[in-house]
Legacy VTK file of the C-alpha trace (Angstrom):
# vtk DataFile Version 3.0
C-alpha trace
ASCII
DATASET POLYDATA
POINTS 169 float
0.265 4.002 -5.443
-2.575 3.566 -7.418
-4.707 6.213 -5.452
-1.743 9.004 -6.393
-3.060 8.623 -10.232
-4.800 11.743 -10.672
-6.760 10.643 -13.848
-9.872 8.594 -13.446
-9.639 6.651 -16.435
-6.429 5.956 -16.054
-6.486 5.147 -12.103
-9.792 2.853 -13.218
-7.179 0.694 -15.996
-4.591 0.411 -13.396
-7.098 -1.250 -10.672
-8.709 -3.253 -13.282
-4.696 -4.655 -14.123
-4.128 -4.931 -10.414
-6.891 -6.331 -9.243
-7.873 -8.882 -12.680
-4.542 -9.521 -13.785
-5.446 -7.927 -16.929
-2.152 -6.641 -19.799
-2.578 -3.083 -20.769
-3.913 -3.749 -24.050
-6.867 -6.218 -22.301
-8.000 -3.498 -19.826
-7.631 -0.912 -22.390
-9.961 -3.006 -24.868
-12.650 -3.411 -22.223
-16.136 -2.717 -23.172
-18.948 -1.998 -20.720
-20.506 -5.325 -21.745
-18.078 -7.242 -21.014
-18.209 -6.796 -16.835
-20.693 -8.725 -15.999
-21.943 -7.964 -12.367
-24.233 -10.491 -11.972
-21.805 -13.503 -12.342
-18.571 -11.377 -10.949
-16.307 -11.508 -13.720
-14.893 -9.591 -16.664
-14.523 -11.091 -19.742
-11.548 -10.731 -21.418
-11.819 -10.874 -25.391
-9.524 -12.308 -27.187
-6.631 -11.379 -25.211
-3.460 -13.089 -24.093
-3.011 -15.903 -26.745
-5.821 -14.608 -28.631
-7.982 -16.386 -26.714
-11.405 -15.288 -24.621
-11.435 -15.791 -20.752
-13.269 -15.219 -17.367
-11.692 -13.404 -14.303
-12.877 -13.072 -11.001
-13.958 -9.669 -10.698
-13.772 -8.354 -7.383
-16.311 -6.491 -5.275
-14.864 -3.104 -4.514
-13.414 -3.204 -8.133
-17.098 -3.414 -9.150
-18.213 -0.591 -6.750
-15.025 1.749 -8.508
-16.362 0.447 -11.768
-20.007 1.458 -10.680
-18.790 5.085 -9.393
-16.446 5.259 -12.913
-19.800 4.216 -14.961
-21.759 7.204 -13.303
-18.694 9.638 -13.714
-18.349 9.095 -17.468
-20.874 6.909 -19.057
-18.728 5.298 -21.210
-21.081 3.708 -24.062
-19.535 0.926 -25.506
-15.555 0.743 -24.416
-15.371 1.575 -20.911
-11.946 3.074 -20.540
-12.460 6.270 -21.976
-11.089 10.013 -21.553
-13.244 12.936 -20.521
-14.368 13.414 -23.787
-15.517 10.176 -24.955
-12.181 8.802 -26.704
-10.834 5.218 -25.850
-8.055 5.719 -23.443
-4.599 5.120 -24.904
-1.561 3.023 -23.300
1.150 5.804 -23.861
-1.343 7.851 -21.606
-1.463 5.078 -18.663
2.218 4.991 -18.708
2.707 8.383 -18.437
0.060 8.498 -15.329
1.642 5.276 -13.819
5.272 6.756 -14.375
4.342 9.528 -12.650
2.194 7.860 -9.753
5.627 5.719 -9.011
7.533 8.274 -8.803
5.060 10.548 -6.528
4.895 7.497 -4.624
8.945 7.713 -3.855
9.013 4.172 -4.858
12.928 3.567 -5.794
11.876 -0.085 -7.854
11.535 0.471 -12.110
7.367 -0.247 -11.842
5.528 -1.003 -15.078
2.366 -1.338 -15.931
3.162 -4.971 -16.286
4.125 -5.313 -12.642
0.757 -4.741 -11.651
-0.085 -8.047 -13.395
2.822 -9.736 -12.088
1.502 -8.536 -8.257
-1.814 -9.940 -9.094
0.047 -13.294 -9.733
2.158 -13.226 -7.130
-0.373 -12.466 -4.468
-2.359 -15.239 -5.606
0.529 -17.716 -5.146
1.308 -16.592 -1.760
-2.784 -17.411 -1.165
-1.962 -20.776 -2.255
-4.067 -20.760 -5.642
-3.326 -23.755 -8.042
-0.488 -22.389 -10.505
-2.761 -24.205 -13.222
-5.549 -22.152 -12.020
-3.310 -19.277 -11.819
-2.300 -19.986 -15.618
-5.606 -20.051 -16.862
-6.563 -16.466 -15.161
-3.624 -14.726 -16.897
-4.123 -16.993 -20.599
-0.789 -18.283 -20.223
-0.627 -21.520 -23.181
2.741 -23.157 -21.154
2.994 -23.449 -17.604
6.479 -22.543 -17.823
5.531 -18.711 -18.376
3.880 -19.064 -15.141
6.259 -20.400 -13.240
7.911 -17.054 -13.832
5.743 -15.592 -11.061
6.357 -18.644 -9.221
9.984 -18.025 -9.107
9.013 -14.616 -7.556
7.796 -16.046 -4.827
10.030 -18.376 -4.177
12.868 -15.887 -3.433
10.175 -13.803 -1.276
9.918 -17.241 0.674
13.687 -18.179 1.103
13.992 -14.344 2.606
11.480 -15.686 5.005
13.211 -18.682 5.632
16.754 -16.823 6.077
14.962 -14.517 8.511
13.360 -17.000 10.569
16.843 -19.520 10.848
18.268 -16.138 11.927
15.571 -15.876 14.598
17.108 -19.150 16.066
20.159 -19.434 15.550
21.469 -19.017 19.210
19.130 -21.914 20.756
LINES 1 170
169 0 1 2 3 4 5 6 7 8 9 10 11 12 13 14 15 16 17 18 19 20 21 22 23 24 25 26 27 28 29 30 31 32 33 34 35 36 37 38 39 40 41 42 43 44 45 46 47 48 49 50 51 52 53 54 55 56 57 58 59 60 61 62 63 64 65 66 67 68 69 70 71 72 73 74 75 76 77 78 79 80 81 82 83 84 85 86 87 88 89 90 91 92 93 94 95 96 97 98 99 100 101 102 103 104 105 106 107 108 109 110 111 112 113 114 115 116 117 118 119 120 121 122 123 124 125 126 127 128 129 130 131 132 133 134 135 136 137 138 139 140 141 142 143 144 145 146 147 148 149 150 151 152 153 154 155 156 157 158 159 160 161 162 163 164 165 166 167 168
């Protein structure tokens, strides 16, 4: 769905919410200084919780990020428009909105679901949820868990199907 977002910015803050976990207003506040290729992570400035953090950044997010960086040049934010103005969220809704619905996608998708997925994904990995907490700057555990309920229905489907599987043994 991502890949039907016609604008690079925009398709460039979606992966980095996807693929970091990031809120709209984190990606969107992104500067170019704060990816740091060398250690694999993006630093996150005071966001969720008003607090600084480190996120796995992932390798072909860096190589988009690297193809982005030559497209634009972005100074010092890095989400920027054609012109050289910070992108805005009303702008990645619109694109996202519009992505979904090329997409034929029937679900209500935000552009916090994309975070959500992140979390999700990694709890069907089998990451820590206390690990997972600390990657989206959640202060209570409970707020987590949130996700964590998520999966749990995706796993009782599982379970439902499989019983079903062998029920006439």
């Amino acid at each position: 769905m991502i890949a039907l977002i016609r604008c690079p910015a925009v398709r460039m803050c979606a992966t980095m919410m996807y693929s970091c976990g990031l809120l709209i207003s984190e990606a969107l506040g992104l500067e170019v200084a704060d990816i740091d290729s060398a250690r694999m992570v993006v630093i996150v400035r005071a966001g969720k919780g008003n607090k600084d953090r480190h996120i796995p950044l992932p390798k072909r997010t860096l190589e988009l990020l690297r193809d982005y960086w030559r497209a634009y040049r972005p100074n010092i934010r890095l989400l920027v428009t054609q012109d050289g103005r910070p992108l805005a969220d009303h702008r990645v809704r619109y694109f996202l909105k519009k992505a979904v619905k090329q997409s034929g996608i029937a679900k209500r998708i935000s552009s916090h679901t994309l975070r959500y997925s992140y979390a999700t994904n990694l709890m069907e990995q089998g990451l820590d949820v206390r690990v997972i907490q600390g990657l989206l700057g959640h202060r209570s555990l409970k707020t987590t868990t949130l996700y964590l309920h998520m999966t749990q229905s995706i796993m009782q489907s599982v379970q439902d199907a499989v019983n079903d599987l062998t029920a006439d043994l």
